[in-house]
C-alpha positions in Angstrom: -29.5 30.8 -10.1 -32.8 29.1 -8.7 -33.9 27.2 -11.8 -32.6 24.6 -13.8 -33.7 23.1 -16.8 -32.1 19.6 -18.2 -29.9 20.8 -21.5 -29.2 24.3 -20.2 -25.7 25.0 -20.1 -25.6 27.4 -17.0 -22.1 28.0 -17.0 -19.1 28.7 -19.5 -15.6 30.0 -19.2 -11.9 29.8 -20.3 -8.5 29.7 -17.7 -5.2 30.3 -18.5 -3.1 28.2 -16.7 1.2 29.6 -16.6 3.7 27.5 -14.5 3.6 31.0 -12.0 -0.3 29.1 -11.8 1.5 25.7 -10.4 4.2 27.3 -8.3 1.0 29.6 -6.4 -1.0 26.8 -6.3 1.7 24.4 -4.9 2.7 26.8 -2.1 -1.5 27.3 -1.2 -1.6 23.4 -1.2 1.5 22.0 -0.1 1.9 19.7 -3.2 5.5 20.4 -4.0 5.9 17.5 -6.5 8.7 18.4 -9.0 6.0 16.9 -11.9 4.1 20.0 -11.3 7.5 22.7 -12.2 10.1 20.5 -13.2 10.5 19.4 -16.9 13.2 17.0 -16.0 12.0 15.4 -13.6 8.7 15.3 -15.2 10.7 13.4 -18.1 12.4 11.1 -16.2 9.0 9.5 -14.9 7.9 9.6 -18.7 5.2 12.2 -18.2 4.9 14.6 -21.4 5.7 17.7 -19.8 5.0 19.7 -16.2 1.9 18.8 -15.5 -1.3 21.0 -13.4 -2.1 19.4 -10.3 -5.2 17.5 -10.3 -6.6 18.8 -7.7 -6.0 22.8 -9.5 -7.9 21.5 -12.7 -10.7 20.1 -10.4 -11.1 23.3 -8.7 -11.4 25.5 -11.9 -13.7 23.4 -13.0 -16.0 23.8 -9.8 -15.4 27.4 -9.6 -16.9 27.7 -12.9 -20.4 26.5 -11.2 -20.1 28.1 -8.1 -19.7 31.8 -9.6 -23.1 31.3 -11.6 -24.9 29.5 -8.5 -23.7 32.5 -6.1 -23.2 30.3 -3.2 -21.0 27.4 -2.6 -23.2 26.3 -0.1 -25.7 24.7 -2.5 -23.0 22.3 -3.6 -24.0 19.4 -1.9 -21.1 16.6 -3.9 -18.3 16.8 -6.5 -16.9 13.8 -8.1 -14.5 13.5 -11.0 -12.2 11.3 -13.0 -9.3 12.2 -14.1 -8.6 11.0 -18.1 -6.1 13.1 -19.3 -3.3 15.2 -18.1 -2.9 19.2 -18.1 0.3 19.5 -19.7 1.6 23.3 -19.1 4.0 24.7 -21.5 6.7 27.0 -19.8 5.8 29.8 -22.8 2.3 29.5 -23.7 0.6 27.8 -20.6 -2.3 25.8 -20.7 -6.0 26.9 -21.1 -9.0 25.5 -19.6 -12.0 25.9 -21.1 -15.3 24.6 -18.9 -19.0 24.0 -19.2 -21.1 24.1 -17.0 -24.8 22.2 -18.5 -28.0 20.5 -16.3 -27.8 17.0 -16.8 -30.8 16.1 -13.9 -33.2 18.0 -12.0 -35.3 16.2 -9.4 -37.6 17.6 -6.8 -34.5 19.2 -4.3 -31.7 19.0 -6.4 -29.9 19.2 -9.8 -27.1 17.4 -11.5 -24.2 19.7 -13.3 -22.4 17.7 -15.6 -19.1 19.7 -16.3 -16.8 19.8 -19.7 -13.5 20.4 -18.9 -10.9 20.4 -22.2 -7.5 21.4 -22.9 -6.5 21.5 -26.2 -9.6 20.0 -27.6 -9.0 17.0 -25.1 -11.3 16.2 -22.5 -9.4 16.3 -19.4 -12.1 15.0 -16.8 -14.5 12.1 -17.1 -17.8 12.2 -15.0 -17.2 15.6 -13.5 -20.5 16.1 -12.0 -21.8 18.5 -9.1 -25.0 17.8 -7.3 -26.5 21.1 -6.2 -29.7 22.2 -4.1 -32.5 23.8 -5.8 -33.1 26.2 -3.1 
């Protein structure tokens, strides 16, 4: 993708996340926190359930943008804030479901904004991607 025009959502896509999703992801990453495959431990800190790393969320939404754009070397920054948590139920998972939409376009670069909800919650604030045009 070469062009980009402010409103155009560029990208879509859904993710199932399964708590097979957090134990791969843990051993890739080295994040063994028991919050992440635990549901007692997860309890006993108050959280409401396991919970997807933040980092795994981050980098599904991401890799929703960086299929469409064809190569990751056009991301020049990523920022995000985390606002809710990914809560993955040991049956039924969690899904993701990401946007991908032009929020700025200057003379070298755009700004992706990206929607990233679980459950009809938005799950990160300000996730935005500032890519080269060309």
């Amino acid at each position: 993708m070469s062009t980009f025009t402010v409103g155009e959502v560029i990208a879509e896509r859904s993710v199932q996340l399964t708590r097979e999703s957090l134990v791969r992801y843990a051993g890739a990453s080295g994040d063994f926190n028991p919050i992440h495959y635990r549901d007692d431990v997860a309890a006993e800190v108050g959280l409401p359930g396991v919970l997807a790393h933040g980092m795994l969320t981050m980098g599904v939404a991401v890799g929703t943008l960086a299929e469409a754009l064809g190569d990751t070397g056009r991301i020049l920054e990523y920022g995000v804030r985390f606002t809710r948590p990914v809560v993955v139920d040991p049956s039924e998972g969690a899904e993701l479901h990401v946007s991908a939409k032009v929020g700025a376009v200057d003379d070298e670069t755009a700004r992706v904004d990206l929607t990233v909800t679980h459950a009809g919650t938005t799950v990160l604030g300000k996730a935005q991607v500032r890519v080269r045009l060309s």
